[in-house]
N, C-alpha and C positions, 0 to 999 in steps of 0.2 A: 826329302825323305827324313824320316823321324830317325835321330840319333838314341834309340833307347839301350843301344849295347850296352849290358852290366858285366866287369868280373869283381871277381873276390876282390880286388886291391879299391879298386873306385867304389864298391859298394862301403867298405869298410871305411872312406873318408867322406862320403855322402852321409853316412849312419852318424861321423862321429862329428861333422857340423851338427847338425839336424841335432844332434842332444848333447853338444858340449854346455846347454844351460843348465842342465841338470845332471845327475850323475844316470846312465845306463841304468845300473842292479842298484836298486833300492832296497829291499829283502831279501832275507833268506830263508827258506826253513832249517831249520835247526840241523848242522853237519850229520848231527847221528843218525836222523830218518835219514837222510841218504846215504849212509853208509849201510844202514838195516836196505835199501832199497839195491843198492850194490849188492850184498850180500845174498840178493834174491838171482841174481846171475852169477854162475857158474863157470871159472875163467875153464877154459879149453883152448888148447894148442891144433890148430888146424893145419895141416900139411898131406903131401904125396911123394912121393916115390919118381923122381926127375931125371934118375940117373939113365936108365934108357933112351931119353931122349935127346937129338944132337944136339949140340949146343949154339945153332941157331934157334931153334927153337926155345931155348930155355928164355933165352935176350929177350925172343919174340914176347913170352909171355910176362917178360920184368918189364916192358914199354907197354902192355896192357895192363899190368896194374900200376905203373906211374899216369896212365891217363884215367884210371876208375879213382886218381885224387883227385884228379878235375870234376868226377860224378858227384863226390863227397861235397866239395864246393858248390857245383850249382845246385844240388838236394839242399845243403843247408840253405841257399837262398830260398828257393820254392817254398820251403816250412814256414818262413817268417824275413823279409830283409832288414830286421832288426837282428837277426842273430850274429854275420857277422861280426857286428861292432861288443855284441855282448862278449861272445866267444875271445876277441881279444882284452878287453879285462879283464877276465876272468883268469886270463896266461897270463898277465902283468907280476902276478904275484907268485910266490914260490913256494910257499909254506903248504905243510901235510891238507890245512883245511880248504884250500882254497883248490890241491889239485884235486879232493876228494868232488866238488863241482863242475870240476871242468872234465873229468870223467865223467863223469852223472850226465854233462851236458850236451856230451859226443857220442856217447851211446842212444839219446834220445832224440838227437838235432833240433837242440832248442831248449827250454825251461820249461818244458810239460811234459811229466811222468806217461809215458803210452801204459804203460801196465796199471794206472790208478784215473781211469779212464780221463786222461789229459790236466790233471789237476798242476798248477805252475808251481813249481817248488825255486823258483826264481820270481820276482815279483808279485804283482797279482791281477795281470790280465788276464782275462781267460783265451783258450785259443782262440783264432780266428775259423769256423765251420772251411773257408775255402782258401786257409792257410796263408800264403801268398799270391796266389792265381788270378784274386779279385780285388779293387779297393775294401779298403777295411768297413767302413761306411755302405756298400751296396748291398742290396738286401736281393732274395730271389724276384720277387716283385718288380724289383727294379729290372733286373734282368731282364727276363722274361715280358715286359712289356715295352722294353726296349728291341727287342726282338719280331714281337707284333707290331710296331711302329716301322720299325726298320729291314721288312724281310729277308733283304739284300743282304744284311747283315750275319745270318743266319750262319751260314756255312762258318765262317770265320769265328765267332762268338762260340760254337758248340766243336768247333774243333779242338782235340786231345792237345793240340801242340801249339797252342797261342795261351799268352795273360792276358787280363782287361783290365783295362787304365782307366783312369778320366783325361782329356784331352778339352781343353778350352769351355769342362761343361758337359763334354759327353762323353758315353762311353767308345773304349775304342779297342778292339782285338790287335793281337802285335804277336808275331809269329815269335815262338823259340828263337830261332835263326837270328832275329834281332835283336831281340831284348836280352839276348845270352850269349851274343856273339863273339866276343872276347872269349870266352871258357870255350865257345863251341871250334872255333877257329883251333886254340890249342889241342884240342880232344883228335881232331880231322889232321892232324900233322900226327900225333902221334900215331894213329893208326894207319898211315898212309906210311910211317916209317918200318911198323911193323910187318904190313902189307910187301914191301920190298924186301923185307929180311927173310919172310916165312917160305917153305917148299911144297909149304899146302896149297893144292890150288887152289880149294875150296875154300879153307879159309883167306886165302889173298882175296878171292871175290867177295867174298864180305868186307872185310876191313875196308876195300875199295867202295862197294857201294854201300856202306853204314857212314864212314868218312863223309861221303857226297852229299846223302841224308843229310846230316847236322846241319848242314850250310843250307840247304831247301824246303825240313820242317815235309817230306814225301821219303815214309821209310815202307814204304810198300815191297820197290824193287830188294830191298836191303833184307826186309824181313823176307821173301823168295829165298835170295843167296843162305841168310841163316837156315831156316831148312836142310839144305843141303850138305852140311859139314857133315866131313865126313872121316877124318883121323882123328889125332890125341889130343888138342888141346879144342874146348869147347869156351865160347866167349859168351856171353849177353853184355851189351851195351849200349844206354839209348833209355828214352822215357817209354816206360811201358804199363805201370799200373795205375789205376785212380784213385786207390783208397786214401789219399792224402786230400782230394776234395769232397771234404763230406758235403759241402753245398748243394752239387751239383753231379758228383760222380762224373766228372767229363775231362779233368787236366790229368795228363800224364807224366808222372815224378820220374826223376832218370836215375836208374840202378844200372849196377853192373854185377857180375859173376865171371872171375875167371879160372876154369876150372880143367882138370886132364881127364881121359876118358877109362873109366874099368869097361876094356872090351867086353872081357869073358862074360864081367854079371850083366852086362847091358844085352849081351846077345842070347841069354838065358830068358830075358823079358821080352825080345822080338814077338813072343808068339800070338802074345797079348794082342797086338797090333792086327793080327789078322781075323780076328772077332768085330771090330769096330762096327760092322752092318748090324752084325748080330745083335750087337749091346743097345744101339739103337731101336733094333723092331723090338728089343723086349723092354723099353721104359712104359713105364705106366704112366700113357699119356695117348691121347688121341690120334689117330693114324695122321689125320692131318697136318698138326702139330710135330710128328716127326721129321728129323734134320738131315735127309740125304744126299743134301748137298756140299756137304764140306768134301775137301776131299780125302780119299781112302788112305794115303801118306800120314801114317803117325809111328815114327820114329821114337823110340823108348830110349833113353841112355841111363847108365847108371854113372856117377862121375865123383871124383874127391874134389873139393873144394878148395883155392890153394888162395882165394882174397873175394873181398865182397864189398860192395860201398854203395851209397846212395840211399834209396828208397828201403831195400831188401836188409841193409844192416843194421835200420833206425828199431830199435829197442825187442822186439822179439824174433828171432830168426827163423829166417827162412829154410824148410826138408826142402823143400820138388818145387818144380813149376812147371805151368804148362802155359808154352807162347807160341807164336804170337796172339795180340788179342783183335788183330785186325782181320775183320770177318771175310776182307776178301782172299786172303792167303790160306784162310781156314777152307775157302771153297775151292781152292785149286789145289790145296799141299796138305792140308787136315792141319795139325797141330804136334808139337816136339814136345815128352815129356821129360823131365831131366831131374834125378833122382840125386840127391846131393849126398852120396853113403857117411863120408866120414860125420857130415853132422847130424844126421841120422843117428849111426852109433852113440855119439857125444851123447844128444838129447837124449836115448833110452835108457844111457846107464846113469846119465848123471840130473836126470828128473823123473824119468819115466816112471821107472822101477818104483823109486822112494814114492811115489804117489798111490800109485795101484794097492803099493803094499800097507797104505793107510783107510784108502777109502772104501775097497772092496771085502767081503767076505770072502772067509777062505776057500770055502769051493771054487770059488771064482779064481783065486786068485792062483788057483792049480790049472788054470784056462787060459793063462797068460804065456804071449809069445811075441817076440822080435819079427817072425815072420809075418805073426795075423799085423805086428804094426808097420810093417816093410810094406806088405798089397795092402791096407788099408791107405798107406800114402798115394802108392803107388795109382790103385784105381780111383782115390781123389782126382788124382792130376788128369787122369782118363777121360773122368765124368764133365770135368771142366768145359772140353771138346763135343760133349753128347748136348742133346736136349734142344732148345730155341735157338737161335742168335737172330736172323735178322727174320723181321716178322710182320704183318701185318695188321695196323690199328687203324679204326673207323677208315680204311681204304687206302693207307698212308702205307707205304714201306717204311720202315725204322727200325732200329734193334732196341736188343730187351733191354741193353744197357741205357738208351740215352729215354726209355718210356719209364724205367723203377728210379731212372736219377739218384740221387745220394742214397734212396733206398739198395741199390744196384750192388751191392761189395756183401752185405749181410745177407742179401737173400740168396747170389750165385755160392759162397763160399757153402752155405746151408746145404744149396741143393748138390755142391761135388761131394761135401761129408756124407749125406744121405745116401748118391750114387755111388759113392766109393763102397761102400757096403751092402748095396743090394748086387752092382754090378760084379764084388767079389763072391758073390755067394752064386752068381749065375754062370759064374768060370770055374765054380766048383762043379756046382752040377754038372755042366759042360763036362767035366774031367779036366780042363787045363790046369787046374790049382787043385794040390792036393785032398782027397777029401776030409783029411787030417785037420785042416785047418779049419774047418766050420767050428770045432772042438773049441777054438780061442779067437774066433774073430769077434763075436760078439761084446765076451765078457774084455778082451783089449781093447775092444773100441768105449768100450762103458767108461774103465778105466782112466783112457788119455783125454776123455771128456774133461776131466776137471783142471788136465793139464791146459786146457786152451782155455778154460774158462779163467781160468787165474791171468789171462793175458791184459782181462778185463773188458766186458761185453758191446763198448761203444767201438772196439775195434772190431773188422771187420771178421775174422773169426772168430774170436771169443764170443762174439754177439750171437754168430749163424749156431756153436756148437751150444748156447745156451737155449734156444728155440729148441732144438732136438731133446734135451736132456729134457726140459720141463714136459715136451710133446709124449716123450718113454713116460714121464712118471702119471700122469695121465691116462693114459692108455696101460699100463700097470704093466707095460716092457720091461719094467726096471720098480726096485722097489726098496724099503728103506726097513732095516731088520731096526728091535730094538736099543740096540747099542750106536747105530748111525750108520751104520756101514751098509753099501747098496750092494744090491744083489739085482742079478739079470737074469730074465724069462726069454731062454732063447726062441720059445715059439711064438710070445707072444711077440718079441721081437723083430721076426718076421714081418709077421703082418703088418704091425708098426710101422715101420723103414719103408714096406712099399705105400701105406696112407701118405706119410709125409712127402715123402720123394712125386706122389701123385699131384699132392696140393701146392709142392713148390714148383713145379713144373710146368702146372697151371696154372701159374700166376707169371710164370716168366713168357710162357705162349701168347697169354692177353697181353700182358704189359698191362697188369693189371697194378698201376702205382696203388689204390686203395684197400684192394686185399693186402699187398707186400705189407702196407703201415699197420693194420689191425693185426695182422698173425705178427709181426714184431712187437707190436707193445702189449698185445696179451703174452707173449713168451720170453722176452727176451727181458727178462728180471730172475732178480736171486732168490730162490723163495729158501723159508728159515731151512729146512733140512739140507740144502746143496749149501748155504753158509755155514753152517754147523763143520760140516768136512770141510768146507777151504779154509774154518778155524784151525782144522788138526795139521794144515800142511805150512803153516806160516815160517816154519824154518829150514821147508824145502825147496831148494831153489826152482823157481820159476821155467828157465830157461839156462841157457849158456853164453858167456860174454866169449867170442873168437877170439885168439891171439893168432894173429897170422906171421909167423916168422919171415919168409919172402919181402915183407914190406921193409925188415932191415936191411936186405941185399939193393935193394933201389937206391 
């Protein structure tokens, strides 16, 4: 059996033979851009309100955030296995300039700005397209016709939960479970300890079969149990998203969230949930095409955030998500939407606001609401769940994710922004959402556009919310007064939102990789009037940097 177990400790003496010829950091850019690039993060203290809770439970949740240090750890692996050894030079030294890097360097997991579309403000590699996941050297080409040579091979190679190595010459898939088993070993103890402290049954049955996952690299049964939680504290833990393989959109980076539940506001969004049929027969998309197989289970929570690591806390923060993303879970259980409130607040008062109030006209800007931006998140995470997932090409079953490949992050995020606001506007009509709100959905959603766009467009929102903005100006949804400042046509907006939501919809049905490339590189550019405004906001901060206090109680 192949010994490819990595933890932090051996990776970080593997790194520092392999380049004790040379030094690690070669360059730097200059302290000050990266303190202007700090400066674009917004420090925020995150916390909840724990005193109700017994204090087995509190423990329970301080040995889940001592194991999302173990996510921190193998996320920085996955980014790059050069980071380790960087990261510790970079702590060698003690002085103001050198921690001003090694901050920069932990909030981005690695030497490449995520907010300046990956540019290295530490030497001058450029990323690697599939981070760590693949030799640095293989190309898609290679891939992929090693695939066609090797059928056999298939399964293993496009699975979410393996890296590919070269082995004597060739390529070779090597499960999680292996190649990360040192850290995964630790992760499975500490929730297994957890597990034994907690009076949740629900959550014991996670922790127990999320635990077992790690070791087996099959989080099916585990994603089931998640579902099902069902009291005060809410966990995610485990590799879940792919936007870190721009290659190929297929490796899954391991985040966590540990988080406690706001009953009252979560069960005020219940209702939502009972629409799901409905939302689905009314996409604009072909009857056949519609998804009525997932299943009817979509659990809404509203939750404060109490630590975050991995995948989710690499440079711009995570509102809401909606998991899991395994389609077979989706077709028994639907999907969980999980509403992150305090960071929510954080980001509308300490980015939101200031933006809206630069790049909109004033009319507009009397159209602005915390709630139009609450159900805009909210029916984002919704729409995630609606539309395609596993599908039919030239007589193949597959899903949309593994047929748009690295396209697959820019074009779903695209198509939830667009659902999120047609589908709110259809729960107005409906009556479930006040009719009040149509008033400010619009012109808030025009608004928070440029907040995502500043995330910068080769990530995978910034990119999707930069397609829609150029697709409004086009279609003259949206439009640019003398002085710079946009103004929104809410009727013609309408119309808009269902064209787009129509043509992305229909391209994730086909698995149509060729459309996905052409409507990306005709939209997904800055054109001079949408740079003009992200000129006016250069001193507003971008996003918010988390301070989590709990992490000093560990």
């Amino acid at each position: 059996m192949r010994n490819y177990h990595l933890s932090f400790g051996i990776l970080l003496i593997i790194s520092f033979l392999a380049g004790c010829a040379q030094p690690v950091i070669e360059e730097k850019a200059p302290v000050s851009d990266i303190q202007h690039e700090l400066n674009k993060l917004a420090p925020v203290t995150l916390t909840a309100d724990l005193s109700y809770l017994p204090t087995h439970e509190v423990q329970v949740i301080k040995l889940l955030v001592k194991a999302s240090q173990h996510i921190d750890r193998l996320y920085l692996m996955q980014v790059s296995e050069s980071n380790p050894v960087m990261m510790k030079e970079l702590m060698k030294s003690k002085d103001l300039e050198s921690e001003t890097y090694l901050d920069f360097f932990k909030i981005m997991f690695g030497p490449w700005n995520r907010m300046e579309e990956d540019i290295p403000f530490i030497n001058q590699q450029a990323k690697p397209k599939g981070a760590a996941y693949y030799p640095l050297d293989m190309t898609k080409d290679e891939f992929n016709k090693w695939i066609e040579t090797h059928p056999e091979d298939r399964t293993g190679f496009e699975s979410n939960f393996t890296v590919i190595r070269r082995e004597d010459g060739a390529l070779v898939a090597i499960p999680y479970s292996e190649y990360f088993e040192d850290e995964l070993k630790e992760l499975k103890k500490l929730l297994l300890q957890a597990a034994d402290l907690t009076q949740d049954t629900t959550l014991e049955r996670f922790l127990r079969s999320r635990a077992e996952a790690f070791l087996t690299d099959d989080y099916y049964q585990s994603d089931m149990d998640w579902m099902d939680l069902a009291e005060d504290i809410e966990v995610v833990i485990g590799p879940y998203e792919v936007y870190e393989d721009n290659l190929f959109g297929l490796k899954a980076a391991f985040e966590s969230f540990i988080c406690v539940v706001d009953h009252e506001a979560s069960e005020k969004q219940m209702e939502i949930a009972k629409y799901l049929v409905d939302l689905e027969k009314a996409l604009p998309i072909a009857e056949k095409h519609k998804n009525f197989d997932r299943g009817a289970s979509s659990p809404i929570k509203v939750v404060n955030l109490l630590y975050s690591s991995g995948d989710t806390k690499a440079g711009i923060q995570t509102t809401a998500f909606n998991l899991p993303n395994d389609e077979r879970v989706r077709e028994a259980k639907g999907s969980k939407k999980v509403m992150l409130k305090n960071v929510m607040q954080a980001k509308f008062e300490k980015c939101w606001i200031p933006i809206v109030n630069t790049v909109l006209v004033e009319k507009d800007l009397n159209h602005v609401s915390f709630d139009a931006y609450f159900a805009h998140v909210l029916m984002h995470e919704v729409s995630h769940g609606l539309g395609p997932g596993r599908i039919i090409v030239d007589g193949r079953e597959t899903t949309v994710n593994k047929e748009l490949s690295d396209l697959y992050s820019t074009i779903e995020e695209a198509k939830a922004d667009v659902l999120g606001i047609f589908t709110a506007q259809y729960l107005i009509d409906a009556g479930v959402f006040s009719k009040d709100l149509e008033k400010t959905l619009y012109a808030s959603n025009l608004g928070g556009m440029f907040r995502s766009i500043r995330f910068g467009i080769d990530e995978a929102h910034g990119g999707g919310v930069t397609i829609q903005l150029n697709y409004y100006l086009d279609k003259r949804a949206c439009t640019v007064d003398s002085d710079g400042r946009f103004r929104v046509n809410d009727r013609r907006m309408k119309r808009a939102v269902k064209d787009l939501a129509e043509d992305l919809l229909k391209i994730e049905a086909e698995g149509d990789y060729a459309a996905a490339k052409a409507l990306i590189e005709k939209y997904r550019v800055i054109r001079p009037e949408v740079q003009l405004a992200l000129d006016r906001l250069k001193d507003v901060p971008i996003d918010i940097r988390p301070i989590y206090p709990i992490e000093g109680e560990i």
